[in-house]
N, C-alpha and C positions, 0 to 999 in steps of 0.2 A: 504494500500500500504506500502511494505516495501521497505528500499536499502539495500544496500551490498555493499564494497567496496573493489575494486581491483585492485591494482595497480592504483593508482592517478586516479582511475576512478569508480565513481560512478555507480551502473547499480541499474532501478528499476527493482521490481521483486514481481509480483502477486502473491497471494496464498501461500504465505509464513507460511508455519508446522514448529512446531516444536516437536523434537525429545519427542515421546508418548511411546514408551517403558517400561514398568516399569521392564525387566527383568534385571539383570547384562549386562552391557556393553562394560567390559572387561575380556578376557580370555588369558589363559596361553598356551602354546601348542609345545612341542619342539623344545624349544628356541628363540618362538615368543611372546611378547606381544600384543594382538588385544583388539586393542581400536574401536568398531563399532561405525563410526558416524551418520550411515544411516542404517536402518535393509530394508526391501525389504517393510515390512508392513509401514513404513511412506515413501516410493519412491510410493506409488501405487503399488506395489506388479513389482520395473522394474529393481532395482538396490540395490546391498547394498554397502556400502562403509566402509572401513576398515583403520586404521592406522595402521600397524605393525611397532615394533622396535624388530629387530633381532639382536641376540647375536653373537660376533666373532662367525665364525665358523657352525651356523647354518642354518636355512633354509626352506623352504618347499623341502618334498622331489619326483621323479620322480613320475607324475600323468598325469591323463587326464580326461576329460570328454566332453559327446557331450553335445550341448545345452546350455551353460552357458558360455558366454564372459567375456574376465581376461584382467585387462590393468593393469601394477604398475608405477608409478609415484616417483623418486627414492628422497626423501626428503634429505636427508643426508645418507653420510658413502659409500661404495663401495661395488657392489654386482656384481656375476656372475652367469648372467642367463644359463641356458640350456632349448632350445626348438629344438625341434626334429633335436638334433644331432650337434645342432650347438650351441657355445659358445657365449654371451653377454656379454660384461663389461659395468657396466651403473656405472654414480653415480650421485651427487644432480645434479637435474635438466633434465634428462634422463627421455624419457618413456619408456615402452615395454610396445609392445600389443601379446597377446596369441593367438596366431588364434585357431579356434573352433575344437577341437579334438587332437592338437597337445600335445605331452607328454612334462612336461616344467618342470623343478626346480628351485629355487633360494638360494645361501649360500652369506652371509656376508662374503665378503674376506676382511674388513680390521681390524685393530687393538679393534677398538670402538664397540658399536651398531650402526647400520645403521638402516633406518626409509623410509617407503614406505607407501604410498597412493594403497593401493589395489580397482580395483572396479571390482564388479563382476554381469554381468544382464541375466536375470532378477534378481538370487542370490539366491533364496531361497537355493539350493544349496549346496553355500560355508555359509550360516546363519547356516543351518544344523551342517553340518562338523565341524565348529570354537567352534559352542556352545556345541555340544554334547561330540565331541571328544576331547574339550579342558578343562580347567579348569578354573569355575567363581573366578574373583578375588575382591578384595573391589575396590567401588569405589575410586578414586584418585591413585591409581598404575600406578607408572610412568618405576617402572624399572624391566627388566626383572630378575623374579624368577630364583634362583641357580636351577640345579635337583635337586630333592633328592629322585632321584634312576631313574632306564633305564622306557625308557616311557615303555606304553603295546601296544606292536605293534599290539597282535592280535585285542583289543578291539578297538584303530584307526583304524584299517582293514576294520572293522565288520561297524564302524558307514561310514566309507567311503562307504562302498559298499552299504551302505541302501539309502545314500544321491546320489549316483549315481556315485559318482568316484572311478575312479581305480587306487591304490598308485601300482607303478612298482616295483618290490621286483628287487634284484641286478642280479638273474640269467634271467630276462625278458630285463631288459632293452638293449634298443639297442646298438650296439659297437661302 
């Protein structure tokens, strides 16, 4: 038996894993840091969870996909969401949830990095996407990488479309 403790309150909690991964845990990916704290293979194949800290100015960009639920949990800093058409402002302490197939973005509108709890289920999904189309970093990287040069949008393209998502290029998306 293990606890966990949250907010001045103890909870037990059975069956307590921990993180069995032996792959890189963190990735790089236009102007996101992803820190995985949960891959889908230690959830039971239900969920992954992710820490991102995004760079003024960045973001994920206009996407969708069926089948895989998106919530972010807004840790610090100031973000604006975009789902289908409609404008969010969250900041710490804000959720958003993605409803399933809607087209959604997020950019860091403030000065700093801002830092988000991403969860994604069952995930395999966005496990794909982060790791394939991102870049492994060393363990202990806290802070997000300068560029150093324009992503490749085709080869993001290519791994999105194999993982199942569709990144919305600028003449698709909706007005």
């Amino acid at each position: 038996m293990s606890y966990m403790y949250y907010k001045e309150t103890f909870v037990q909690v059975k069956g307590l894993s921990t993180m069995s991964e032996t792959r890189p845990r963190i990735y790089h990916l236009l102007g996101n840091l992803l820190t995985f704290h949960a891959f889908p293979s230690e959830t039971g194949d239900r969920y992954t969870m992710v820490e991102i800290k995004t760079a003024p100015g960045a973001g994920a960009p206009p996407n969708h996909h069926a089948g895989e639920d998106e919530s972010f949990f807004v840790l610090e800093g100031q973000f604006e969401f975009f789902i289908d058409g409609q404008t969010i402002n969250a900041g710490a302490g804000d959720f958003v949830k993605i409803p399933d197939g809607a087209v959604h973005a997020f950019t860091c509108t403030g000065d700093h990095p801002g830092r988000l709890i991403g969860v994604n289920a069952p995930g395999q999904m966005h496990d794909m996407f982060f790791t394939q189309a991102g870049e492994a970093m060393p363990d202990g990287t806290t802070d997000v990488p300068a560029p150093d040069g324009p992503p490749d949008i085709p080869a993001i393209m290519d791994v999105a479309s194999r993982a199942g998502m569709t990144i919305v290029v600028p003449e698709q998306a909706p007005a």
